[in-house]
LORO-170942 format. One line per field, with one value per residue (C-alpha): residue number from 1; residue in three letters; x, y, z. Coordinates in steps of 0.001 Angstrom, whole numbers, plus 500000, padded with zeros to 6 digits. Example, Ala and Ser with C-alpha at 12.3 -4.5 7.8 and 13.67 -1.06 7.14 Angstrom:
% LORO-170942
n	1 2
res	ALA SER
east	512300 513670
north	495500 498940
up	507800 507140
% end
This chain:
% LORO-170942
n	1 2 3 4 5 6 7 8 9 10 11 12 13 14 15 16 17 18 19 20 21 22 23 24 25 26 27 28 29 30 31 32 33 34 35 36 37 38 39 40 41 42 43 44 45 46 47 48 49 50 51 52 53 54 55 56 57 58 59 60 61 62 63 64 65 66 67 68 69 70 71 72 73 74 75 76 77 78 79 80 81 82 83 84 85 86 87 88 89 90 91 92 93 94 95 96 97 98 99 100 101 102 103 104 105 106 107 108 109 110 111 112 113 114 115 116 117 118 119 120 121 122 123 124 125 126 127 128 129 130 131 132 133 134 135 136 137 138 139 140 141 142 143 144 145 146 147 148 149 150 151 152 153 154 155 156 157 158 159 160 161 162 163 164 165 166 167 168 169 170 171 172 173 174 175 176 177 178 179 180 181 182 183 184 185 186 187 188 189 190 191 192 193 194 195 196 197 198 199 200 201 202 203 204 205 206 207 208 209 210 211 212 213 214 215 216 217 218 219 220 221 222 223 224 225 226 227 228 229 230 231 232 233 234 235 236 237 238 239 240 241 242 243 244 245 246 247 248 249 250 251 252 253 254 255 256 257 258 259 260 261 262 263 264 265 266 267 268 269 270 271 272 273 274 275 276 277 278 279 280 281 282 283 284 285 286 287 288 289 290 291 292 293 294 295 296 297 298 299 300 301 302 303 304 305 306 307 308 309 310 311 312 313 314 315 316 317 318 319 320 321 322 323 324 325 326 327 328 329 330 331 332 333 334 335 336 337 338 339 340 341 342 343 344 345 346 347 348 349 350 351 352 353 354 355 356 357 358 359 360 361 362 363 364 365 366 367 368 369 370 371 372 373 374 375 376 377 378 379 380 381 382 383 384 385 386 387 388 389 390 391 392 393 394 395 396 397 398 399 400 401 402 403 404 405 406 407 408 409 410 411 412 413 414 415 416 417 418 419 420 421 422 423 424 425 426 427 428 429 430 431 432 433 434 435 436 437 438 439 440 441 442 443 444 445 446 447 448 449 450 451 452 453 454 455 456 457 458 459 460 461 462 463 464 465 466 467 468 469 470 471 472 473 474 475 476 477 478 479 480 481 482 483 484 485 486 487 488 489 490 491 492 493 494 495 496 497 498 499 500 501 502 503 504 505 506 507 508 509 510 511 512 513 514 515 516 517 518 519 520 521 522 523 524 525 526 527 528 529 530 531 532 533 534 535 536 537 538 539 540 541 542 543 544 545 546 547 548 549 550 551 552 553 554 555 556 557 558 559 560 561 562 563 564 565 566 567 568 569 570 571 572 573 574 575 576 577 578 579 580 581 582 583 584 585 586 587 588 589 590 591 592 593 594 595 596 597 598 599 600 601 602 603 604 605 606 607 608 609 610 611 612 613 614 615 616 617 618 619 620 621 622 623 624 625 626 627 628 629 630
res	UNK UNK UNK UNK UNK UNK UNK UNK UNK UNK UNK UNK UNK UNK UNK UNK UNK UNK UNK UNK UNK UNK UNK UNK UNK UNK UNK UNK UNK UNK UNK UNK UNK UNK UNK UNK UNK UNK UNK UNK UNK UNK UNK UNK UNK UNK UNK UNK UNK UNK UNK UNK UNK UNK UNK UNK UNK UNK UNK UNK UNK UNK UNK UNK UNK UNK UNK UNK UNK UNK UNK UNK UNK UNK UNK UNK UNK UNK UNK UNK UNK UNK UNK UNK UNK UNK UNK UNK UNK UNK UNK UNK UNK UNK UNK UNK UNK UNK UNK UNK UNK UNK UNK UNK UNK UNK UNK UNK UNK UNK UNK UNK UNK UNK UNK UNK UNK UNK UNK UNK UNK UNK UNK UNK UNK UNK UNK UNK UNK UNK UNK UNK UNK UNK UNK UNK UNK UNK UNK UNK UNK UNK UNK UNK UNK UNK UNK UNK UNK UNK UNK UNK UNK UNK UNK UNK UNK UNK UNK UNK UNK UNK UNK UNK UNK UNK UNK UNK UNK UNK UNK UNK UNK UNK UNK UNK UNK UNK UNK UNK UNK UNK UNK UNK UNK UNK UNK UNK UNK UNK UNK UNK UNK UNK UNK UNK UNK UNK UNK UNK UNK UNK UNK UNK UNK UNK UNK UNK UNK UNK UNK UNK UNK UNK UNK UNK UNK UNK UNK UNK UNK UNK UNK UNK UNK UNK UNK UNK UNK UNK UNK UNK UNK UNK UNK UNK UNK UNK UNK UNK UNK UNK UNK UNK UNK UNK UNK UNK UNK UNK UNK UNK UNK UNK UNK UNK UNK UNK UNK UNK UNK UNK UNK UNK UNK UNK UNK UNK UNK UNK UNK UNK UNK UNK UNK UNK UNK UNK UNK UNK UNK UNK UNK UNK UNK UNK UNK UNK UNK UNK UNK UNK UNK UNK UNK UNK UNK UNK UNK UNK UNK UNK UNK UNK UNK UNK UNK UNK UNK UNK UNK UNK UNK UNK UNK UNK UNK UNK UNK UNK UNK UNK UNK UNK UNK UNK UNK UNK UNK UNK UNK UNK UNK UNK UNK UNK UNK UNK UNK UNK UNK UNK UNK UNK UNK UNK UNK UNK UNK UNK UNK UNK UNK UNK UNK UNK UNK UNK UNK UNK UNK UNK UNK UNK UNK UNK UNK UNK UNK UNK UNK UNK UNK UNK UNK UNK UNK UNK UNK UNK UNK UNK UNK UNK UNK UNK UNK UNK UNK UNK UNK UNK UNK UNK UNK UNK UNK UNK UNK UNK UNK UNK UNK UNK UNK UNK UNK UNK UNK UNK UNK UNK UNK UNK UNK UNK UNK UNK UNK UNK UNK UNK UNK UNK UNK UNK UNK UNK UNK UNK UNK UNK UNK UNK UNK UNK UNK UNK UNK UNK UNK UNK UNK UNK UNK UNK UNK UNK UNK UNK UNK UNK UNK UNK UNK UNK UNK UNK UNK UNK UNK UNK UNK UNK UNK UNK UNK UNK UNK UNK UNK UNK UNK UNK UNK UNK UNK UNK UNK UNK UNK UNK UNK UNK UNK UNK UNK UNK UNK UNK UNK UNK UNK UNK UNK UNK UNK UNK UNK UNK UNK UNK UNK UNK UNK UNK UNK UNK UNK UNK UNK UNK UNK UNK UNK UNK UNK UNK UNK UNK UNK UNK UNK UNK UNK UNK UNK UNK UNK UNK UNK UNK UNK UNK UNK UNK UNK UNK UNK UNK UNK UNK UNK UNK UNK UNK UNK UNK UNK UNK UNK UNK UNK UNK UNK UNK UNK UNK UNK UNK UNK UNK UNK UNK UNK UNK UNK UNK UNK UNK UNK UNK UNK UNK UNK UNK UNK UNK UNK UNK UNK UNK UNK UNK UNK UNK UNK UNK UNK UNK UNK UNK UNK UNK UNK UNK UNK UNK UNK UNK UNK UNK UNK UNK UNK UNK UNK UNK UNK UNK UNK UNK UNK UNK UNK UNK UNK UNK UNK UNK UNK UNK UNK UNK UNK UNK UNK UNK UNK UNK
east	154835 158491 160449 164036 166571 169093 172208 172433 175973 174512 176499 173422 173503 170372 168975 166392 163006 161584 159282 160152 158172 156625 159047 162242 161980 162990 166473 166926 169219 171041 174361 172522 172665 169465 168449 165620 164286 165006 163164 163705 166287 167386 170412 171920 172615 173003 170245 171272 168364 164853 161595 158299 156153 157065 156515 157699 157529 154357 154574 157021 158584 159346 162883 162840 165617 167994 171306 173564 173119 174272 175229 177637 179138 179271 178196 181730 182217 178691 180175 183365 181471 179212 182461 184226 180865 181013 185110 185649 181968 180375 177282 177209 176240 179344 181631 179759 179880 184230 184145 182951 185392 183568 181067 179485 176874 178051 175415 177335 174983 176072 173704 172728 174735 177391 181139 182522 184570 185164 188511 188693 191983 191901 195093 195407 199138 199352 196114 197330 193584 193173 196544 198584 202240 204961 208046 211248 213246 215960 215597 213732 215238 214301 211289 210631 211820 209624 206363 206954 206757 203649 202031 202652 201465 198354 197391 197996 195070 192904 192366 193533 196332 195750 199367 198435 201208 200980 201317 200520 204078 205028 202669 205064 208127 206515 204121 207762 208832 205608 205686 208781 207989 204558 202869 199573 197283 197587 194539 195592 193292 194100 192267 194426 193122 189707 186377 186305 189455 188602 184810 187538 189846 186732 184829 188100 188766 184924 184643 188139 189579 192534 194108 196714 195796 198233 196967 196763 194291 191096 192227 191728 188160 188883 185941 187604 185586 187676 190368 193092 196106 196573 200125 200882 203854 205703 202697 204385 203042 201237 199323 197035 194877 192056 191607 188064 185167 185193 188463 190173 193452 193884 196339 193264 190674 192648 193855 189813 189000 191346 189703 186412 186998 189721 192996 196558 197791 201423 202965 205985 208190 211838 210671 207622 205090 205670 202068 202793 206161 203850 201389 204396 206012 203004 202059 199085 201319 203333 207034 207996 211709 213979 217329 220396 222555 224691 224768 226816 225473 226583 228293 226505 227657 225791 226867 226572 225160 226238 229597 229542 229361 227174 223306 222749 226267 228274 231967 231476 228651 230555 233342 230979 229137 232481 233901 230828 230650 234935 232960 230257 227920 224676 224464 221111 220178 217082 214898 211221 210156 209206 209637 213147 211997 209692 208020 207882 209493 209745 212645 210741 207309 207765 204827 204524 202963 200647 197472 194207 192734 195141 196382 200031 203044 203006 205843 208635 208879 211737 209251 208167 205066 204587 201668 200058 200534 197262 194870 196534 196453 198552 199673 202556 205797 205659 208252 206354 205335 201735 201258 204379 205067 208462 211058 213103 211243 213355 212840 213233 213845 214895 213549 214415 214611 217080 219321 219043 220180 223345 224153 224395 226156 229179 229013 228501 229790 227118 223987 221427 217677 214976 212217 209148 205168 206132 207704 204097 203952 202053 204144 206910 208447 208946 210803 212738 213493 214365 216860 218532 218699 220311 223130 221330 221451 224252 222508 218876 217310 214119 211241 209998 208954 212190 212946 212228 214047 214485 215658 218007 220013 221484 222846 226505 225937 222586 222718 219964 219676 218075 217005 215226 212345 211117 212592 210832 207206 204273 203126 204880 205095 207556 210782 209218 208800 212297 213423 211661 212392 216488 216371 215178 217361 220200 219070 218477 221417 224672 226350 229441 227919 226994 224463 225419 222856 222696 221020 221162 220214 222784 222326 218902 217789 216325 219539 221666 220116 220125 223953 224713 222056 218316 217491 217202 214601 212025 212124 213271 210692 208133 209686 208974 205044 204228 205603 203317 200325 200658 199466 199839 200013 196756 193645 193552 190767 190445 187177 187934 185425 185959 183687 184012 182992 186057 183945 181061 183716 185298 182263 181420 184915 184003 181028 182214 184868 182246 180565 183304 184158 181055 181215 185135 186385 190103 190736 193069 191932 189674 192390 193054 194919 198570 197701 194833 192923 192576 190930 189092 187448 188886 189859 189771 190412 190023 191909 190175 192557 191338 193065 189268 188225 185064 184653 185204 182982 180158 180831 180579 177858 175870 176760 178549 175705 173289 175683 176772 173331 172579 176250 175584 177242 180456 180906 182408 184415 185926 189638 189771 194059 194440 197805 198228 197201 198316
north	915399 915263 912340 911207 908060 907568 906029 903841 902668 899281 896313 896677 897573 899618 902832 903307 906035 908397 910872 914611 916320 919980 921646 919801 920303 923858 923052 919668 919056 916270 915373 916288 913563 912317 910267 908038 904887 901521 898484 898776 901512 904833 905503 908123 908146 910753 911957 910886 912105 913648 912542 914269 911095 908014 904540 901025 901272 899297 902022 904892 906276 909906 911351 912156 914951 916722 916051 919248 922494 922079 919281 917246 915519 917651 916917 916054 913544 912648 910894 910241 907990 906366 905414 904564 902209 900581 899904 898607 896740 897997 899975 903685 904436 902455 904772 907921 906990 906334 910438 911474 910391 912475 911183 914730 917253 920187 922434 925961 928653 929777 930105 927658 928145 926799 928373 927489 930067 929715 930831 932812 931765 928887 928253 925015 924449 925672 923456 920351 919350 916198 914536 912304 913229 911010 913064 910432 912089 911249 913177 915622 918667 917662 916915 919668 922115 920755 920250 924250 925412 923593 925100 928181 928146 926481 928757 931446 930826 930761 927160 924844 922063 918163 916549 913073 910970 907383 907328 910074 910172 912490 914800 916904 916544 918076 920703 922106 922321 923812 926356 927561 929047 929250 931959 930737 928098 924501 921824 918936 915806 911982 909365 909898 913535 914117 914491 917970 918222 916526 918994 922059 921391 919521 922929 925391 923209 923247 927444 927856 929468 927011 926526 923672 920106 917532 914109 910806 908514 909320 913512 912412 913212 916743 919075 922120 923983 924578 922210 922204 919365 916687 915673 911633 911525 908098 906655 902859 902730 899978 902458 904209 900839 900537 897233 898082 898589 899965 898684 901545 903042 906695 906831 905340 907870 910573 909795 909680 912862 914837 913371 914278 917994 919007 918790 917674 914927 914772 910934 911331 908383 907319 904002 903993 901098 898592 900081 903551 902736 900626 903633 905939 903794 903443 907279 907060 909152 912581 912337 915571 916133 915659 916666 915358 916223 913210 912202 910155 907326 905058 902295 898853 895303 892033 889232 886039 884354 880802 881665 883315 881464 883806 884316 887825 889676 888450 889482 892450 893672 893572 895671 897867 898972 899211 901657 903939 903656 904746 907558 908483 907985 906132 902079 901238 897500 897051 893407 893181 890864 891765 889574 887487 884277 884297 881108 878193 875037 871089 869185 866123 866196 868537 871012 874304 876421 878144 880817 879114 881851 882433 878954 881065 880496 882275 885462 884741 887736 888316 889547 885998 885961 884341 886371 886482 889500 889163 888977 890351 886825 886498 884193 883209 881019 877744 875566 872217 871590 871549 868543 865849 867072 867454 870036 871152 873731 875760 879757 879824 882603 886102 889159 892768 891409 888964 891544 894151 891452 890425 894103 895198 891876 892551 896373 896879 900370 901299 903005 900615 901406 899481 900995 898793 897977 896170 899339 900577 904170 905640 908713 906265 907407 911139 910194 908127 911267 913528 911301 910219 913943 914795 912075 909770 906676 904844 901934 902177 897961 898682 897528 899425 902081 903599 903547 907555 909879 912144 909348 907760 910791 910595 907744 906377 902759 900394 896460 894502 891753 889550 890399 886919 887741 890213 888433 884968 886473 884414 887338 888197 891473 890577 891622 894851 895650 894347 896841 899855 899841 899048 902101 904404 903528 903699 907149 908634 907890 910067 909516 908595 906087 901941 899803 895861 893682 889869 887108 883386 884584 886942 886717 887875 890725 892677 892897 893441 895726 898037 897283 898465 899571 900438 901328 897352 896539 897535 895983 892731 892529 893237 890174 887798 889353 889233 885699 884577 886445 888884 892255 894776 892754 891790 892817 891171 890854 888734 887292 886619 883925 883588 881821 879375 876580 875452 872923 876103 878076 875739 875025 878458 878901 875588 876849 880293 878540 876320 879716 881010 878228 878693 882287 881527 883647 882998 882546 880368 879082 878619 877751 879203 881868 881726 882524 880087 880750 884951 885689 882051 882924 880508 881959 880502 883019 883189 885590 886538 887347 888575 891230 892930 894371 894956 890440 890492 893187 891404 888173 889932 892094 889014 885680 886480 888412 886470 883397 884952 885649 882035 881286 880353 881928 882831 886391 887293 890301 891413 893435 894954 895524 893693 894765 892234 887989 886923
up	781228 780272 779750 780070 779491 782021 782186 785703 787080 786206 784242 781315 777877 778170 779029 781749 781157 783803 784081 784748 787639 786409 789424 787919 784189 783267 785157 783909 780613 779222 781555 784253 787665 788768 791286 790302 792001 790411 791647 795664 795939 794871 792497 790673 787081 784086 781555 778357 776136 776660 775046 774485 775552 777383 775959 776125 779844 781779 784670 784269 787684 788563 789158 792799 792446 790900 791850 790922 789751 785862 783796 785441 781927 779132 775211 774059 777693 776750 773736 774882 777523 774382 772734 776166 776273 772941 772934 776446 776261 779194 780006 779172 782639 784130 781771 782267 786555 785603 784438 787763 790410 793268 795063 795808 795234 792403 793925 794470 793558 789829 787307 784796 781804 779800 781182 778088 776640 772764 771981 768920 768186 766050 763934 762851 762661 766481 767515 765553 764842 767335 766164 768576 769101 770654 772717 772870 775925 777875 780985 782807 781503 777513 778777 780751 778232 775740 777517 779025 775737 774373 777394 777165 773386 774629 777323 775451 773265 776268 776563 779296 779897 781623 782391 783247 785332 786071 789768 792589 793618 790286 790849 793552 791686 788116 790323 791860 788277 786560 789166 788559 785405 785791 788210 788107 790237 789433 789975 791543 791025 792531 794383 797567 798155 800298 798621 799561 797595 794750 794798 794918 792436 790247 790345 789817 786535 785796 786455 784340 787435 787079 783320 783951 785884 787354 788390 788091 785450 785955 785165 781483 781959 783328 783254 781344 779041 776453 776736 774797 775446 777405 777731 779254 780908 780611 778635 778798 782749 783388 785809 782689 782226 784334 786021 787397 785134 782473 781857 779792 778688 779636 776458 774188 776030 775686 771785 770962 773586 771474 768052 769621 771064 768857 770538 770287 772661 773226 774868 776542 777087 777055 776179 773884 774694 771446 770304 770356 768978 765613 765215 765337 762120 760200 760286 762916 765096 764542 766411 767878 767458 770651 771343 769142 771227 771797 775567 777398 779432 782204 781431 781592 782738 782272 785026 784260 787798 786265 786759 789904 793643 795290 793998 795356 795245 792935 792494 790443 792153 795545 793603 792314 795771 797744 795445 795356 799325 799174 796793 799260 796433 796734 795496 794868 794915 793114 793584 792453 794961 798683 801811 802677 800627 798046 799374 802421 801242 802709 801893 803358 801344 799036 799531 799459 801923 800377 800645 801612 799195 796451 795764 795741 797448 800976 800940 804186 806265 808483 811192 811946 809172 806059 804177 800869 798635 796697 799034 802517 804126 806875 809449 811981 809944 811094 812206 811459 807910 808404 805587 806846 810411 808862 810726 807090 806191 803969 801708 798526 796333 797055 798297 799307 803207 802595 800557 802740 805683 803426 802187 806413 806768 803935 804589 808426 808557 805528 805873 804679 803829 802559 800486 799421 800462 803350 804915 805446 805620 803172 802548 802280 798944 800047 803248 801175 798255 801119 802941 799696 798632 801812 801579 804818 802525 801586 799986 798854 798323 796980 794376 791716 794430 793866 790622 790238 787846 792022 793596 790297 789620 792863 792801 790621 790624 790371 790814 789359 791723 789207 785782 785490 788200 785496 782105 782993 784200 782123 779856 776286 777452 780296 777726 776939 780930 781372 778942 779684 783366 782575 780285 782486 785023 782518 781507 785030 786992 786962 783629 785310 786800 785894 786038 786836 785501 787260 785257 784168 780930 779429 775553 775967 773646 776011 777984 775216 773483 776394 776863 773346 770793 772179 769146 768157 770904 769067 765562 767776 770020 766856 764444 767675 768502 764616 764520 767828 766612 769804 769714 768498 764975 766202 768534 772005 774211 777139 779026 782531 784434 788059 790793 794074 791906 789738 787753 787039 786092 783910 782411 781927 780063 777363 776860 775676 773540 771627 770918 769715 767220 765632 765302 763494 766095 766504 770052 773015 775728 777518 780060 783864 784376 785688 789177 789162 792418 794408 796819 797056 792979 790497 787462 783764 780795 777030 774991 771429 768639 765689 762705 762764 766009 764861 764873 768254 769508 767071 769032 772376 771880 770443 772014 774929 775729 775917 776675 780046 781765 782021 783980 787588 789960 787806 786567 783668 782338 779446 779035 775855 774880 777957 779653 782165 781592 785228
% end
């Protein structure tokens, strides 16, 4: 009899062996889906390797079937997924199960053979040989212009194109501009589509019948046979990192796909993350040359909110939105915080009202609620303070309902909108293009939801409510996200146009450096990570512990740390996390630091291994390059 290892979506570092029934055998190779049985259920996992004679199994099971029709993961995803596995530490099932984003059968009748076509053309200046290349542009049109012409010198040598966006919402916008200079089909892959869509579009990239892909994340492990770029558009985006397991970066996967299969990848970004922007400097990356064309750009202000009366619309901002109404252009007022006030408030105890689950202070909604934004908790606003009996309960903090209230208060004769996740709907966004492209919008208040190159270049003036919600965040990236968003705003908007900035803190770096040289930012923000031992001067991985039982999970967290000081792993922690309580799990983290990557991974391969089994009832994770610490 045949026998096979396969890969289970299973949180263990080991392979599991079956035997091959005579009927199954001649059609079964490695990639291939299987479902087997595995103690009292079935699942469905991937052949990883094939052996001649089973052995260090007491009773070997049988496959019961073959899933699909071919191999479901090719060799080069095959290994992609083994590295994906040994990087993110997780199981090479759970990254294999990642690849495969569609929960169906791949049955549809072909034959069983490879459809990879081998292009003969293989010039090694025009196929760049795996390197990673970083595109600086301001603007769609650079951008456009640029990635137009790599495609058309990719597809041209018969192999295929993946442009990777970090949210659904781009995928229209660039599909309307592919598709004006290019005649043929384009796959579309995301999670909001139907399975059925996903099998189509899946199986047209599989067959080659489409050469050019536009989705979201998980299109980085698109099934093309001969694939030969994959472009990331605004590779910054917070969007690209995975927060389920495995935890990865679609910029990392992609960077060691291309090393793998033999392909350029191109990152395209008007604001390099600080990482790329380091590999870029020290040679790891190739720059490909933008425009130098010098272009004008809005002008900005910085308000100083210490000097000014009123917290949400200060003087100049009030200037600034009357005149662009008198202009009939749009005023965008842009606050990252939803609800009227950010949290309940007693003046006669001092509490808080707060989620039951989250441990966070409970969002005040002009409709009468006060709800939780973690965990969807949700309840009627009191008028009694629940812990004094007090009657002065009082918001604090600002959100986009309370300055959408005072912008229809000071401008009654305006046409006000609000755009955020409160509105509900969820084609939400393109209602909100359309109108603002057809002039039905005179002020847009909105979270990050609208801060769009479409929506931006309408407008001639955009008032940062308050840079501080973003500036004073508790993660060192917070200046770098600060940043990032202000420059794309500054570079999207019509150049005529200005962009008033409110703060407390007006000196700040960040802020300046947007005002007058971006081109400071950079080596800036670097001197101050290098000097706090942040990344990417060094390697960062965090292990998350979260349970019902603070004093188990605490516990959990010390005991990890004592681990770690023998081991001379450099480490902080273990602490709990900023938002200490979600979803009624306590959370405690410890983030590993270490020059040497490989330390780390020796540590959690070996002691944390081992270490973590015997945790009751708390579960622990690791975040390798962890984007987010909240």
């Amino acid at each position: 009899m045949k026998y096979i290892e396969v890969a289970l979506n299973l949180p263990l570092q080991r392979s599991f062996q079956y035997g091959v029934p005579a009927e199954l055998a001649p059609h079964l190779e490695i990639g291939s889906r299987v479902l087997v049985p595995f103690r009292n259920r079935n699942l469905t996992g991937f052949v990883i390797r094939e052996k001649k004679e089973g052995g260090g199994e007491k009773q070997v099971r049988d496959v019961i079937k073959l899933i699909d029709d071919f191999p479901a993961v090719s060799h080069p995803l095959l290994r992609l997924g083994q590295w994906m596995s040994e990087y993110y530490h997780c199981s090479l099932g759970q990254s294999l199960h990642s690849m495969l984003p569609i929960q169906y059968s791949l049955k549809d009748g072909e034959e069983r053979k490879e459809s990879r076509k081998v292009s003969c053309l293989r010039d090694p200046a025009v196929r760049k040989k795996g390197n990673v290349f970083l595109l600086k542009a301001r603007g769609t049109k650079e951008k456009t212009s640029i990635f137009l012409s790599l495609i058309r010198e990719v597809l041209a040598r018969e192999r295929q194109v993946v442009l990777v966006v970090p949210e659904i919402s781009y995928i229209s916008s660039w599909q309307r501009l592919i598709e004006s200079h290019y005649r043929n089909s384009i796959a579309i892959f995301h999670s909001k589509l139907t399975k059925r869509q996903r099998y189509i579009h899946w199986m047209r990239m599989r067959k080659g019948e489409a050469h050019l892909a536009i989705g979201t994340r998980c299109l980085v492990f698109a099934p093309f046979p001969d694939l030969g770029l994959i472009v990331l558009d605004e590779e910054e985006n917070l969007a690209y990192k995975q927060r389920e397991t495995p935890r990865y970066h679609a910029r990392e996967v992609a960077e060691k796909r291309g090393e793998i299969e033999g392909f350029p990848v191109v990152l395209m970004s008007q604001t390099p993350s600080l990482e790329s922007w380091a590999r870029l400097n020290k040679g790891e990356y190739l720059s490909i040359p933008s425009s130098t064309t010098r272009r004008i750009f809005p002008r900005v202000e910085i308000i100083d909110l210490r000097r000014e009366e009123d917290r949400i619309f200060s003087a100049p901002l009030k200037r600034a939105v009357k005149q662009a109404l008198e202009r009939h252009e749009l005023a965008i007022l842009f606050l990252d915080k939803r609800g009227f006030s950010r949290y309940l408030f007693c003046e006669e105890c001092g509490e808080v009202l707060r989620c039951p689950n989250c441990n966070i202070g409970l969002t005040f909604h002009l409709r009468g609620t006060i709800s939780c934004h973690y965990c969807s908790y949700q309840e009627q606003s009191p008028v009694i303070c629940p812990y004094c009996k007090g009657d002065k309960l009082r918001g604090m903090g600002i959100g986009t309902e309370q300055v959408e209230r005072e912008a229809k208060m000071r401008f009654p004769k305006a046409l006000v909108r609000r755009a955020d996740l409160d509105i509900g709907s969820s084609s939400l966004y393109g209602l909100v293009r359309d109108d603002v492209i057809k002039g039905k919008i005179d002020i847009l208040v909105g979270t990050k939801l609208i801060i769009k190159e479409e929506i931006l270049r309408e407008a001639e003036m955009v008032g940062i409510i308050s840079a501080d919600s973003l500036l004073n965040l508790p993660d060192f990236r917070a200046s770098e996200r600060l940043f990032q968003l202000l420059v794309k705003i500054k570079g999207s908007i019509k150049k005529e146009g200005k962009i008033l900035i409110q703060t407390y803190n007006p000196t700040h770096y960040s802020l300046r450096c947007v005002k007058d040289r971006e081109e400071d930012f950079y080596p800036e923000e670097m001197r101050a990570r290098e000097e706090l031992h942040y990344p990417p001067h060094v390697h960062w991985t965090r292990i998350l512990l979260e349970g019902k039982v603070k004093a188990k999970v605490a516990e959990a967290g010390q005991r990890i740390a004592t681990e770690l000081d023998k081991k001379g792993v450099k480490f902080l922690g273990s602490s709990p996390c900023p938002f200490t309580k979600i979803k009624g799990r306590y959370r405690y983290q410890l983030i590993l630091r270490d020059d040497d990557p490989a330390h780390i991974s020796n540590f959690l391969k070996g002691e944390l291994g081992s270490s973590s089994r015997s945790f009751n009832r708390v579960k622990v994770s690791v975040d390798v390059d962890p984007q987010e610490l909240m």
